[in-house]
N, CA, C and O atoms as a GROMACS GRO file, in nm:
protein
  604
    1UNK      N    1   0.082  -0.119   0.000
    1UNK     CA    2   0.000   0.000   0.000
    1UNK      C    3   0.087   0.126   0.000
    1UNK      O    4   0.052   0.224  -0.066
    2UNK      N    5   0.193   0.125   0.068
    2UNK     CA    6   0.286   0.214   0.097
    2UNK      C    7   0.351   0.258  -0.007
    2UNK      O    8   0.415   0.362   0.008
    3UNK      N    9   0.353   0.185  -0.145
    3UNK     CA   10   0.457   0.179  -0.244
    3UNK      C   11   0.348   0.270  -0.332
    3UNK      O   12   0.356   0.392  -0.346
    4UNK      N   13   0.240   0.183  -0.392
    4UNK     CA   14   0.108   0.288  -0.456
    4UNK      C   15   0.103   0.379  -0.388
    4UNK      O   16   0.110   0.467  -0.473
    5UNK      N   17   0.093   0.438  -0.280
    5UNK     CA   18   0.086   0.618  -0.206
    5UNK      C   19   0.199   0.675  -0.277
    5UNK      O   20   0.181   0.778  -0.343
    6UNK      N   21   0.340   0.607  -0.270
    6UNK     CA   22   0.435   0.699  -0.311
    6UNK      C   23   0.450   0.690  -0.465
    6UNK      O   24   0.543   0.756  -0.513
    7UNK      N   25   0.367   0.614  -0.554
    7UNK     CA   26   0.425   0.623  -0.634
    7UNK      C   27   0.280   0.757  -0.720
    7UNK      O   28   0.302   0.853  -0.794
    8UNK      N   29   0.170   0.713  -0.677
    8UNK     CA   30   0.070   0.819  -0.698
    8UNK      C   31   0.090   0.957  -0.652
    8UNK      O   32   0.019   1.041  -0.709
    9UNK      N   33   0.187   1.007  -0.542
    9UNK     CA   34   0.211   1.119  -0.495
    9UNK      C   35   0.349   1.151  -0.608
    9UNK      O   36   0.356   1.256  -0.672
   10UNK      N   37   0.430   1.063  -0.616
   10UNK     CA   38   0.534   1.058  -0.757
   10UNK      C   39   0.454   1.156  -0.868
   10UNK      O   40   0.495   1.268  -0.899
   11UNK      N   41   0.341   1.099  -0.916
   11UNK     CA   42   0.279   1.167  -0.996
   11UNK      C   43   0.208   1.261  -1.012
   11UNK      O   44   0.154   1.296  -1.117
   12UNK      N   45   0.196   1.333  -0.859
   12UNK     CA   46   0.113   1.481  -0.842
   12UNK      C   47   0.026   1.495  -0.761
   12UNK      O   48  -0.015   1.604  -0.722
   13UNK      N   49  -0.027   1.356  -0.715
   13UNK     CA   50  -0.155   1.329  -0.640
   13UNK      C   51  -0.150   1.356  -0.498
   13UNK      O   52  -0.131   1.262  -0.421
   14UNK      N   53  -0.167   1.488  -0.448
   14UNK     CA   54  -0.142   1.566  -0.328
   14UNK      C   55  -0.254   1.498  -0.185
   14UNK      O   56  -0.225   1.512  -0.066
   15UNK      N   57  -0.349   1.444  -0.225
   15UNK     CA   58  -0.433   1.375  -0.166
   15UNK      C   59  -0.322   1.216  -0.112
   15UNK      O   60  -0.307   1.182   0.005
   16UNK      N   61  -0.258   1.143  -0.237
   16UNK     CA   62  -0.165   1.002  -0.200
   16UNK      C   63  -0.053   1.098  -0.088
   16UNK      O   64  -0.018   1.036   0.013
   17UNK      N   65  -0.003   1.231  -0.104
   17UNK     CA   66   0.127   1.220  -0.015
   17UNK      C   67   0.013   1.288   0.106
   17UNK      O   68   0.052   1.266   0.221
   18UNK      N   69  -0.081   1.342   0.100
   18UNK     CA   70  -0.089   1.388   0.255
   18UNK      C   71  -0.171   1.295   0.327
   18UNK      O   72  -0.214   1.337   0.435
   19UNK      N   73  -0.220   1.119   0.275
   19UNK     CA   74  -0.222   1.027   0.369
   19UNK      C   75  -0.072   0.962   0.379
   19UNK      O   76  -0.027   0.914   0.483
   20UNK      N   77  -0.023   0.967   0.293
   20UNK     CA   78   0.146   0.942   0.358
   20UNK      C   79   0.211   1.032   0.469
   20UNK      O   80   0.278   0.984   0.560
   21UNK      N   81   0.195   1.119   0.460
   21UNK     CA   82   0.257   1.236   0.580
   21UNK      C   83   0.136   1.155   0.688
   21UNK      O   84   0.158   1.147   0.809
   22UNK      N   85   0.039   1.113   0.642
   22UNK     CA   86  -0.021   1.149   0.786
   22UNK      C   87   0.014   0.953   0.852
   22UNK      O   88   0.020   0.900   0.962
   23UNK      N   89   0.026   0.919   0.747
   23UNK     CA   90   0.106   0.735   0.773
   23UNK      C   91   0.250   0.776   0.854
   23UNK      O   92   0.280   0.725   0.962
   24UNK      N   93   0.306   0.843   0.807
   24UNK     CA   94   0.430   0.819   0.898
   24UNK      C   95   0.490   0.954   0.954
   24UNK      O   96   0.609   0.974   0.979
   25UNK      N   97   0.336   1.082   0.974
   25UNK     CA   98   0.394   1.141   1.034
   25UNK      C   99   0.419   1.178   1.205
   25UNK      O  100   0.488   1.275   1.240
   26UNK      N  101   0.370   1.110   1.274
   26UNK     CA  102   0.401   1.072   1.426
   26UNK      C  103   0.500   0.978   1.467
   26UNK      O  104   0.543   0.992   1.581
   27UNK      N  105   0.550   0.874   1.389
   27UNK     CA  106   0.651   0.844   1.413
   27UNK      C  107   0.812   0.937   1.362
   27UNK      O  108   0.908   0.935   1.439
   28UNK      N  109   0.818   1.004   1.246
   28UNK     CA  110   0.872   1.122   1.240
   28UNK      C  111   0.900   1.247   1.325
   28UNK      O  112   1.001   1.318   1.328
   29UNK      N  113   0.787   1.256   1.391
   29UNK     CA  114   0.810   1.391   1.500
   29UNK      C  115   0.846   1.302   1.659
   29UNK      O  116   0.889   1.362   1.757
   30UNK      N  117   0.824   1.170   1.659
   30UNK     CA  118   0.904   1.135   1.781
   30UNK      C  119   1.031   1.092   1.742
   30UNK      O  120   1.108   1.080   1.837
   31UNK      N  121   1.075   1.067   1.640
   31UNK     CA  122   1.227   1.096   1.602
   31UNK      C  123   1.274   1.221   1.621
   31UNK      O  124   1.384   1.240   1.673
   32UNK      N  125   1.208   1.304   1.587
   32UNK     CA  126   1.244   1.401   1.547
   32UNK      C  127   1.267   1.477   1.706
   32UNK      O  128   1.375   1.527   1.733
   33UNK      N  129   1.185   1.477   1.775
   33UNK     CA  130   1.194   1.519   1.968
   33UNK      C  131   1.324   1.464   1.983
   33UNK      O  132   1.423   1.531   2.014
   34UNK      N  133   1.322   1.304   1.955
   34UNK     CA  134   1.401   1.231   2.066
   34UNK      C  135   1.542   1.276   1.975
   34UNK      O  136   1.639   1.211   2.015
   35UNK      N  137   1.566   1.345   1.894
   35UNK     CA  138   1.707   1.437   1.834
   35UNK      C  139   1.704   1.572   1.899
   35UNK      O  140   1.796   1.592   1.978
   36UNK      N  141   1.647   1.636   1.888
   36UNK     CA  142   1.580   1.784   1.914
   36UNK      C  143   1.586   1.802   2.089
   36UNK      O  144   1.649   1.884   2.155
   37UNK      N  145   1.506   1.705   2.126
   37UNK     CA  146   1.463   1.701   2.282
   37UNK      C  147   1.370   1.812   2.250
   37UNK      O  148   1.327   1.840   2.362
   38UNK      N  149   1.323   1.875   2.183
   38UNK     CA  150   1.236   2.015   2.194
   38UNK      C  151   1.101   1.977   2.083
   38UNK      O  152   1.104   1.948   1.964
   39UNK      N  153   0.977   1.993   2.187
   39UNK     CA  154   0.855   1.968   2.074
   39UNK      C  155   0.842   2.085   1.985
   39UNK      O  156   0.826   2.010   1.889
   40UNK      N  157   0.836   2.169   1.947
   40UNK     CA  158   0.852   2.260   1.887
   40UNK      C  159   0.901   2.251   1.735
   40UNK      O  160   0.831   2.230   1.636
   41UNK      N  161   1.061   2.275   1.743
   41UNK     CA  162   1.130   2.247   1.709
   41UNK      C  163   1.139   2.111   1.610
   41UNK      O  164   1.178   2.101   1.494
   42UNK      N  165   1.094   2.024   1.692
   42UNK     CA  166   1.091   1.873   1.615
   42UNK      C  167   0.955   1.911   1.549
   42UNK      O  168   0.915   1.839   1.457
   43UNK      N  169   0.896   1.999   1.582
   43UNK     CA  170   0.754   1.996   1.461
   43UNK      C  171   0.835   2.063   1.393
   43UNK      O  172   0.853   1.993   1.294
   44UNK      N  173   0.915   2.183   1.380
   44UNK     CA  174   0.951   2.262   1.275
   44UNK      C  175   1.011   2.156   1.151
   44UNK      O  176   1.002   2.158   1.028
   45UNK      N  177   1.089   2.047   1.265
   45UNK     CA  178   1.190   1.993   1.158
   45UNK      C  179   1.111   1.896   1.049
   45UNK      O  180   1.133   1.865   0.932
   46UNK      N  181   1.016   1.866   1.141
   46UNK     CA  182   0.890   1.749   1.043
   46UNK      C  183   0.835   1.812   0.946
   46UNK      O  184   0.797   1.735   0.858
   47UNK      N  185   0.805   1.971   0.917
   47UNK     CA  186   0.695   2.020   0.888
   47UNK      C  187   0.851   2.051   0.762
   47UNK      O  188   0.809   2.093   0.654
   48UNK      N  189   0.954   2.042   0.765
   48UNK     CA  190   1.038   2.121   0.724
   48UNK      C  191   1.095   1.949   0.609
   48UNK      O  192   1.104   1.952   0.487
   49UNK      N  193   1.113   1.866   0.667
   49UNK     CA  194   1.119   1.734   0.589
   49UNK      C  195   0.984   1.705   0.504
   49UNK      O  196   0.990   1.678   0.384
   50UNK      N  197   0.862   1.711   0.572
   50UNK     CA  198   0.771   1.680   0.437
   50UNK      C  199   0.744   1.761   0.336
   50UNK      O  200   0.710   1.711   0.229
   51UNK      N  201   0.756   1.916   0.352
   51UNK     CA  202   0.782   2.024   0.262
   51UNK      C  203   0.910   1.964   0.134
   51UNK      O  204   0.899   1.934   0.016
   52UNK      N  205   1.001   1.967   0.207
   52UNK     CA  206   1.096   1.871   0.102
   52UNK      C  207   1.072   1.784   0.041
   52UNK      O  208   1.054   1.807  -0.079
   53UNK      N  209   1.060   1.651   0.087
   53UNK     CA  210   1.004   1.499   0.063
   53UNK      C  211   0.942   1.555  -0.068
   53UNK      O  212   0.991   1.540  -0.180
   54UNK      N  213   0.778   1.652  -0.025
   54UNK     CA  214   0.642   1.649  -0.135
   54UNK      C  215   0.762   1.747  -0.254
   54UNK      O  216   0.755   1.699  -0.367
   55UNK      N  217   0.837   1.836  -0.247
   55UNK     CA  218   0.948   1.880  -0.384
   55UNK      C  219   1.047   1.793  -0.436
   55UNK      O  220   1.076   1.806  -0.555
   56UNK      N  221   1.105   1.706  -0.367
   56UNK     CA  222   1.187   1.606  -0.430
   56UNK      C  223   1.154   1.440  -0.466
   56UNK      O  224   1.211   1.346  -0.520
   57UNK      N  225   1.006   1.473  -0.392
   57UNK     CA  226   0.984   1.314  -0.428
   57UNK      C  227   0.953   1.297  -0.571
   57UNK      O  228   0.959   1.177  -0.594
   58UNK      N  229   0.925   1.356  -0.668
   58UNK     CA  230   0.949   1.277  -0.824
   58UNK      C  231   1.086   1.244  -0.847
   58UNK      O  232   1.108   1.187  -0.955
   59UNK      N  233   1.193   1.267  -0.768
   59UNK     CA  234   1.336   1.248  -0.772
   59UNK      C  235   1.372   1.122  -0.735
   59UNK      O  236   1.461   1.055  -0.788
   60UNK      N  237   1.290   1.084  -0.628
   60UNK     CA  238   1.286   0.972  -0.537
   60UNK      C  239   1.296   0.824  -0.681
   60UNK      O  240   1.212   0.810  -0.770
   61UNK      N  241   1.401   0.751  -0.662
   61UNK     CA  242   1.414   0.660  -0.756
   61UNK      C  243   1.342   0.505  -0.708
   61UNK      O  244   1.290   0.426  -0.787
   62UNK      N  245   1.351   0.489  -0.582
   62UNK     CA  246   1.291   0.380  -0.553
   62UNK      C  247   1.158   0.358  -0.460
   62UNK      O  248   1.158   0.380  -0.339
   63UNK      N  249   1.071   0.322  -0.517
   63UNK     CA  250   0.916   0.417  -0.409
   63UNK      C  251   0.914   0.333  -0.256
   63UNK      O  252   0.862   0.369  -0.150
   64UNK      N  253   1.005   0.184  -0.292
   64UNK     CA  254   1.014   0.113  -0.153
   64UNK      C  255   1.125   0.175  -0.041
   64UNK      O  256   1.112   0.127   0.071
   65UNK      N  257   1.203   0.249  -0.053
   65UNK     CA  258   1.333   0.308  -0.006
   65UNK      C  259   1.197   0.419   0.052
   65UNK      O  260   1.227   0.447   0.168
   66UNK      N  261   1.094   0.475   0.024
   66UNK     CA  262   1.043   0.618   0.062
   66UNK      C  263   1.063   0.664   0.172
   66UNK      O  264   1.100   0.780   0.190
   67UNK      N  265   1.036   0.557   0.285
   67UNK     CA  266   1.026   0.614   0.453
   67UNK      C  267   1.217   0.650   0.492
   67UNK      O  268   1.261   0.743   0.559
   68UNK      N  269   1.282   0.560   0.434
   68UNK     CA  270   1.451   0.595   0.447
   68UNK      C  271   1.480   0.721   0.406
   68UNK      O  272   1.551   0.802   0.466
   69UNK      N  273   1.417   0.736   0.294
   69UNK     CA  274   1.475   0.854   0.202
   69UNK      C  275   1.406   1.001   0.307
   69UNK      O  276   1.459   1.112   0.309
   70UNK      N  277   1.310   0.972   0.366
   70UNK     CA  278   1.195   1.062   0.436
   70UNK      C  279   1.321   1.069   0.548
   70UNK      O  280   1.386   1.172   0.572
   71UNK      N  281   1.339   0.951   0.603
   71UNK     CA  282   1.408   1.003   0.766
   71UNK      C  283   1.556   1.066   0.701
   71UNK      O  284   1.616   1.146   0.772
   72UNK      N  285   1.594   1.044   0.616
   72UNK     CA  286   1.771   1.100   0.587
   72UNK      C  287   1.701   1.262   0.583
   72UNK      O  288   1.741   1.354   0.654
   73UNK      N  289   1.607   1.269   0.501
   73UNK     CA  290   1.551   1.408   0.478
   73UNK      C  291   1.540   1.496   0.627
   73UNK      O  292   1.595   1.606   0.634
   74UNK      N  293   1.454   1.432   0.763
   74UNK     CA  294   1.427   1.469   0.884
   74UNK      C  295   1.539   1.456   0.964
   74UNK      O  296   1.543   1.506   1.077
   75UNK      N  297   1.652   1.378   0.906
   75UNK     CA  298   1.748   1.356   1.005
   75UNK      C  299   1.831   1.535   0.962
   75UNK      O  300   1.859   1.621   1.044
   76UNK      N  301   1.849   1.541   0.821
   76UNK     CA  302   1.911   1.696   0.777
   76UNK      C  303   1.805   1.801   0.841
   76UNK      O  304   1.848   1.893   0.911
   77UNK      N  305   1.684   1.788   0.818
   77UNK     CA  306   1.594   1.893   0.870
   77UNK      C  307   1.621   1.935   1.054
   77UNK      O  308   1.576   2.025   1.126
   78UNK      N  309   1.703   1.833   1.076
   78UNK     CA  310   1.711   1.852   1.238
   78UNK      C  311   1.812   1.934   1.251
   78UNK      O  312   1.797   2.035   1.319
   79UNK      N  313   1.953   1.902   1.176
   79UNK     CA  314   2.043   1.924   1.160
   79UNK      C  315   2.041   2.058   1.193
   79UNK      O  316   2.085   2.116   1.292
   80UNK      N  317   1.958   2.118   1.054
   80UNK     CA  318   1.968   2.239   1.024
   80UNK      C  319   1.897   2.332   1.136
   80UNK      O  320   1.928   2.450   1.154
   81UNK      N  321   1.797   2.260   1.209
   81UNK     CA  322   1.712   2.343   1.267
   81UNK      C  323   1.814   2.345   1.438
   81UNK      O  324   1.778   2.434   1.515
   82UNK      N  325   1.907   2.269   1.478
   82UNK     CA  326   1.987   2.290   1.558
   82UNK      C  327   2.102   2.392   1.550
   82UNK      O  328   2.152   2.458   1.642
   83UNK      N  329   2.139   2.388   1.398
   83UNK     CA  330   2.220   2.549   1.312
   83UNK      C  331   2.129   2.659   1.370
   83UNK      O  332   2.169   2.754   1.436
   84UNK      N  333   2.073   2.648   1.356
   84UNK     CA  334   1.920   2.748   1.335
   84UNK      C  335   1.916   2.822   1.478
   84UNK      O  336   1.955   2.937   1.497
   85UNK      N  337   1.862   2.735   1.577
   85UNK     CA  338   1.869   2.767   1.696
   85UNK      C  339   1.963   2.700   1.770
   85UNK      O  340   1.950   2.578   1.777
   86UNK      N  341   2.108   2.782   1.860
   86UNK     CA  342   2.168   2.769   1.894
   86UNK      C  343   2.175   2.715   2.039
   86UNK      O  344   2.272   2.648   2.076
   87UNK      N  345   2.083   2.743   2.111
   87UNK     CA  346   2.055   2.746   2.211
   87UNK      C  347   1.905   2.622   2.282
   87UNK      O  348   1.789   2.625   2.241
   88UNK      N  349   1.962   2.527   2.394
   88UNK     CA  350   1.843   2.449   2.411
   88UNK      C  351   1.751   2.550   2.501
   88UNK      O  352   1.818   2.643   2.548
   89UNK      N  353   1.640   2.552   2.528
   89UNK     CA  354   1.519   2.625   2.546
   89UNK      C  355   1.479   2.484   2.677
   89UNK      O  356   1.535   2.378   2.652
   90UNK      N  357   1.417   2.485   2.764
   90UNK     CA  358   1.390   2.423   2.876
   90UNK      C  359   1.253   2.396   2.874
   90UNK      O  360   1.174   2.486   2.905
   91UNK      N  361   1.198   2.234   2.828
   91UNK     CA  362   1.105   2.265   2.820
   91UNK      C  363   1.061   2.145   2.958
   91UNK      O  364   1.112   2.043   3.005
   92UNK      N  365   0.914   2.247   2.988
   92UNK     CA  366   0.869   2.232   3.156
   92UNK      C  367   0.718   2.192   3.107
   92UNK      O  368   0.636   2.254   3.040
   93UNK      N  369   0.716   2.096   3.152
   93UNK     CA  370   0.533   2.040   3.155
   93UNK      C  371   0.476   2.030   3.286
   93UNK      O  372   0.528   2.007   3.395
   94UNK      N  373   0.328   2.056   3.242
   94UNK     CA  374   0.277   2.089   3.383
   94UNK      C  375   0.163   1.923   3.374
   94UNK      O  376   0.091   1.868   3.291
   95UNK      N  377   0.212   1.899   3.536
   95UNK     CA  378   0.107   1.752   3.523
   95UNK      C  379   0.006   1.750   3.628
   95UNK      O  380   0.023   1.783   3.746
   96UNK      N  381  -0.102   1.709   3.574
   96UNK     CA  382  -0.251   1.686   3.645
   96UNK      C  383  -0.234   1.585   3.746
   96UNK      O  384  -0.216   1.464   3.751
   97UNK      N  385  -0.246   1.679   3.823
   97UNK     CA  386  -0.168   1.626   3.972
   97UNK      C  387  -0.360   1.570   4.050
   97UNK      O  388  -0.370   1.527   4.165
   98UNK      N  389  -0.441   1.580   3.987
   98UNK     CA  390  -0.626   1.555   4.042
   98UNK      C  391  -0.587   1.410   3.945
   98UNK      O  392  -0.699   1.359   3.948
   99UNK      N  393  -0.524   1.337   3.884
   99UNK     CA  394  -0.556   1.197   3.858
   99UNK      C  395  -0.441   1.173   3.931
   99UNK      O  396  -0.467   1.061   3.974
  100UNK      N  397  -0.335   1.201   3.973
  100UNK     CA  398  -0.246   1.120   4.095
  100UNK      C  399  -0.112   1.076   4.048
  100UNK      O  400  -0.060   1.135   3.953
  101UNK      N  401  -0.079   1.021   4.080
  101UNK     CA  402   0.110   0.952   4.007
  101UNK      C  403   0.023   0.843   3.964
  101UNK      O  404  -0.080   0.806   4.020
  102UNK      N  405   0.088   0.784   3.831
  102UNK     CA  406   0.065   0.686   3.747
  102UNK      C  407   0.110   0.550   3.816
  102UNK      O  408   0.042   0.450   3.795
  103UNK      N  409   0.205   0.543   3.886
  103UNK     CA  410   0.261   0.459   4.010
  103UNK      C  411   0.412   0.500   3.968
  103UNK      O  412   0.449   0.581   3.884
  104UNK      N  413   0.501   0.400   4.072
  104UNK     CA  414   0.624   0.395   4.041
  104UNK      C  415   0.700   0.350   3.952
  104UNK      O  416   0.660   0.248   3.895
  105UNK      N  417   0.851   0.414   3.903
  105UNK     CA  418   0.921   0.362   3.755
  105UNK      C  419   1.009   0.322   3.817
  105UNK      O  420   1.095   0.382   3.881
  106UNK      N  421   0.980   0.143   3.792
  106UNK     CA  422   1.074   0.131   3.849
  106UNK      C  423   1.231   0.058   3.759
  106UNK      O  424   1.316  -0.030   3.780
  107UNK      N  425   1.201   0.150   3.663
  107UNK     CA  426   1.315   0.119   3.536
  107UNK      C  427   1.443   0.226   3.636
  107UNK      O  428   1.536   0.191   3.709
  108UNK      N  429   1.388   0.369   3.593
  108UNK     CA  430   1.500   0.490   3.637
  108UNK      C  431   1.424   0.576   3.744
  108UNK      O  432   1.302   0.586   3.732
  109UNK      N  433   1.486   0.636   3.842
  109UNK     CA  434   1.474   0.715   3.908
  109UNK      C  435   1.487   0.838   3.888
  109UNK      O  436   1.607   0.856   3.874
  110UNK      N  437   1.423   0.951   3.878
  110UNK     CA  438   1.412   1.081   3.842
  110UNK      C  439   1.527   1.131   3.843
  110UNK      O  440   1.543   1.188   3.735
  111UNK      N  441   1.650   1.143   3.930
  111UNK     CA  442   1.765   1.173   3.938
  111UNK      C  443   1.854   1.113   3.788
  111UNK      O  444   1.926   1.183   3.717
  112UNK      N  445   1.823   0.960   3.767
  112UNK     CA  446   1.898   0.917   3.673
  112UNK      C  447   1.836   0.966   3.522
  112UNK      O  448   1.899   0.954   3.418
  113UNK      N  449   1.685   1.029   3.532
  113UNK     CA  450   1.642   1.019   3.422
  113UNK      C  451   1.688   1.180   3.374
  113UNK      O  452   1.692   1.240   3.267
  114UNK      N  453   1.718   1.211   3.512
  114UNK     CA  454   1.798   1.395   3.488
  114UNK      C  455   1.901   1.406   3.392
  114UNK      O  456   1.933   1.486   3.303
  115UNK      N  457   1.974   1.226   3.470
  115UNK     CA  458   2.168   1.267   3.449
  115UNK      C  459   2.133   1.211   3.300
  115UNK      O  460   2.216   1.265   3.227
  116UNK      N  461   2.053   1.131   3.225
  116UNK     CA  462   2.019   1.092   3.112
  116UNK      C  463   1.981   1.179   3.043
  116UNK      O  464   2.036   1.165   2.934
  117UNK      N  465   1.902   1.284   3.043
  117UNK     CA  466   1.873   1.368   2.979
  117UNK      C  467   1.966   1.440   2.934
  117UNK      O  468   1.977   1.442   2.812
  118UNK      N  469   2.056   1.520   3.011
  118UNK     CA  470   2.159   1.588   3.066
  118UNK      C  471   2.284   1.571   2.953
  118UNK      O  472   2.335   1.656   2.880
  119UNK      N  473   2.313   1.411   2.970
  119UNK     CA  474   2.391   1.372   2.887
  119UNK      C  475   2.388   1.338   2.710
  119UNK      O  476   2.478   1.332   2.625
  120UNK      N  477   2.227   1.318   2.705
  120UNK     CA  478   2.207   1.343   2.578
  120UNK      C  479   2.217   1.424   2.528
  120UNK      O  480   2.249   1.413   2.410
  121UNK      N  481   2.193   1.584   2.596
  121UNK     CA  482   2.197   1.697   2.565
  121UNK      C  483   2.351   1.735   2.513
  121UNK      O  484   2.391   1.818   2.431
  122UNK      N  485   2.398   1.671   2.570
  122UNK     CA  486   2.590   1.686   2.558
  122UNK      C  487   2.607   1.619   2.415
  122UNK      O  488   2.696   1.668   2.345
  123UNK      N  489   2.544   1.529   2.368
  123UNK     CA  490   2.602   1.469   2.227
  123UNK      C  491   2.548   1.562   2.105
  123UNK      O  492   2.437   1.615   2.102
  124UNK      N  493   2.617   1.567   2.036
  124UNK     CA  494   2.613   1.650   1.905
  124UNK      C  495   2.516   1.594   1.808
  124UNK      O  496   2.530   1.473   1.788
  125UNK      N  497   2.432   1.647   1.750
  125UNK     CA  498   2.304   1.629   1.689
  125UNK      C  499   2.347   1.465   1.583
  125UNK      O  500   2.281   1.362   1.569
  126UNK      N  501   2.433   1.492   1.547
  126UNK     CA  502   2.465   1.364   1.419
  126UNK      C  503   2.478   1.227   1.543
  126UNK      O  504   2.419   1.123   1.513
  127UNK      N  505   2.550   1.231   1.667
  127UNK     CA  506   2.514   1.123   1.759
  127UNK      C  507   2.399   1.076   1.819
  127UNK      O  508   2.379   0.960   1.851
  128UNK      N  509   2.284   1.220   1.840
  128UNK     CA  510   2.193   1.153   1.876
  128UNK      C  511   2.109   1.118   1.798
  128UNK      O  512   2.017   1.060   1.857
  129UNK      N  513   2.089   1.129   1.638
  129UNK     CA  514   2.045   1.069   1.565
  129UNK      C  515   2.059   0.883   1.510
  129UNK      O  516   1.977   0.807   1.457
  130UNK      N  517   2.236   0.864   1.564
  130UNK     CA  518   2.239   0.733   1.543
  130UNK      C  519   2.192   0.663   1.668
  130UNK      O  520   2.151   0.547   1.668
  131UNK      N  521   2.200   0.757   1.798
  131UNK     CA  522   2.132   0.652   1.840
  131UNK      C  523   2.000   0.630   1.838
  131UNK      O  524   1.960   0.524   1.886
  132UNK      N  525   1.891   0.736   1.773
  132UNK     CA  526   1.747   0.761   1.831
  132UNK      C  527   1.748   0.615   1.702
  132UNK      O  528   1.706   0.502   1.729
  133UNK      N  529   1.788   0.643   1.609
  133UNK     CA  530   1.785   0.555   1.466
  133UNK      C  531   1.793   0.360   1.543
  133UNK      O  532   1.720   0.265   1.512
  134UNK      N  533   1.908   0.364   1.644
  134UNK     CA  534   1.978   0.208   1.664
  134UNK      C  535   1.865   0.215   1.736
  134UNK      O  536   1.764   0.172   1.682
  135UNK      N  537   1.853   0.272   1.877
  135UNK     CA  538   1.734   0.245   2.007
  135UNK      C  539   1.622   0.204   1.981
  135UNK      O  540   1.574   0.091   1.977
  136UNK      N  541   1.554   0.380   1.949
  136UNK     CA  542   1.446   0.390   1.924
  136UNK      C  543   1.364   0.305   1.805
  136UNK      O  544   1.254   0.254   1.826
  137UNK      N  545   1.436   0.297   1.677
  137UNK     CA  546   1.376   0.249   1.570
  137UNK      C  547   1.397   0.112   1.570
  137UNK      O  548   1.325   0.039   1.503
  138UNK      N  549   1.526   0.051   1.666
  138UNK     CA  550   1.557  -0.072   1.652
  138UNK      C  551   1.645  -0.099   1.522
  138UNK      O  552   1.682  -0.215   1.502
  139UNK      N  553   1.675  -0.018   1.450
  139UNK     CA  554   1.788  -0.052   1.376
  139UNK      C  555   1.901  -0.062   1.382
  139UNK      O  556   1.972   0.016   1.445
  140UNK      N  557   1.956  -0.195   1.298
  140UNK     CA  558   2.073  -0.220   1.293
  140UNK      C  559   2.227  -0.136   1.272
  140UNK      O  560   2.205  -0.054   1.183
  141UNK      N  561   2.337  -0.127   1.307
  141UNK     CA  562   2.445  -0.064   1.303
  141UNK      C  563   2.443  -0.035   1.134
  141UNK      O  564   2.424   0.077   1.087
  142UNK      N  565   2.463  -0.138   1.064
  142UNK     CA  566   2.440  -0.133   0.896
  142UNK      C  567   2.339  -0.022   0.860
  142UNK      O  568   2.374   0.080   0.800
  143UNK      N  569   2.234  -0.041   0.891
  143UNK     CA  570   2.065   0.015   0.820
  143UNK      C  571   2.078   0.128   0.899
  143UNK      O  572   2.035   0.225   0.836
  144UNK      N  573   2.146   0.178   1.078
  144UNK     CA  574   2.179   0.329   1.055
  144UNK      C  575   2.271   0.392   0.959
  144UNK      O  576   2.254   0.508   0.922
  145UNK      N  577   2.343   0.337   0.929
  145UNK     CA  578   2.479   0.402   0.847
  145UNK      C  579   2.434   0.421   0.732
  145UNK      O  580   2.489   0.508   0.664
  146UNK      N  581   2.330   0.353   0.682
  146UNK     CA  582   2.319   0.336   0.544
  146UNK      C  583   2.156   0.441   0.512
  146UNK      O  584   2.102   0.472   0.406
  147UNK      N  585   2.119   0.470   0.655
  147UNK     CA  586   1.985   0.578   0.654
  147UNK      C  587   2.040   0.734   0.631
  147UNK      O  588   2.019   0.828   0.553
  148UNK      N  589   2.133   0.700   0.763
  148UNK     CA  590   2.191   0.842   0.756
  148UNK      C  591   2.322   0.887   0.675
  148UNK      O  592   2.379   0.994   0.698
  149UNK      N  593   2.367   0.787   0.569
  149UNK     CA  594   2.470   0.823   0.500
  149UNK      C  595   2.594   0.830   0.524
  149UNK      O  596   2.679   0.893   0.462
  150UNK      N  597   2.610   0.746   0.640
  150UNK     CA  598   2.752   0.762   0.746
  150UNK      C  599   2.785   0.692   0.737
  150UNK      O  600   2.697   0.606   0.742
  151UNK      N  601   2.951   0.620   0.710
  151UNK     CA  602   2.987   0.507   0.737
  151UNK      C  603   2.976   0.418   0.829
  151UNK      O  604   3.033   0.309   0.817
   0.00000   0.00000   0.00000
């Protein structure tokens, strides 16, 4: 199904790419955070990759490669949008404290999930992309290198 969307949006059909954006666009903007750390931002970079994608996709040579070719696109769109804004911005959520704590995590402790944060913040945008790519997506050492163009 995935291959007919891209290959009908190939041909102009603005209706085939904006159920494709909307097929893989939430998994895109949680890539796109978990690079960014900033919701914002990771919308800019999504909103900034499918803008691209819908201009270069008649370029696009293989319609099964599409979602690869999409994240190399969001992985640069991040890039740029970390050029862009120099500075991380602190972002603070407020939680509905009338339904209660969800219970205890007992994976990490708030302290560790600090020094985790903390430290991601320290890696340079092209690192935390391989890892959001290995972790998050579950891809292989090969299939990151070969998404993001890196040896």
């Amino acid at each position: 199904m995935l291959r007919a969307l891209v290959e009908q949006a190939q041909g102009g059909d603005d209706e085939a790419f904006t159920t494709l954006a909307g097929l893989v666009g939430d998994r895109c903007l949680a890539i796109a955070y978990r690079i960014l750390r900033d919701t914002s931002r990771a919308e800019d970079a999504v909103q900034v990759a499918l803008v691209s994608a819908w201009r270069e996709l008649p370029n696009l040579r293989d319609p099964d490669r599409f979602e690869a070719w999409l994240h190399r696109l969001l992985v640069n769109a991040c890039y740029a949008e970390v050029r862009r804004a120099k500075r991380w911005l602190v972002d603070v959520r407020v939680l509905d404290i009338e339904r209660g704590p969800a219970g205890p995590d007992g994976t990490v402790t708030v302290d560790d999930r600090d020094q985790l944060e903390r430290g991601f913040r320290r890696l340079p945008p092209e690192q935390r992309a391989v890892f959001v790519f290995h972790h998050y997506l579950g891809l292989s050492i090969p299939e990151v290198a070969e998404r993001l163009d890196i040896p």
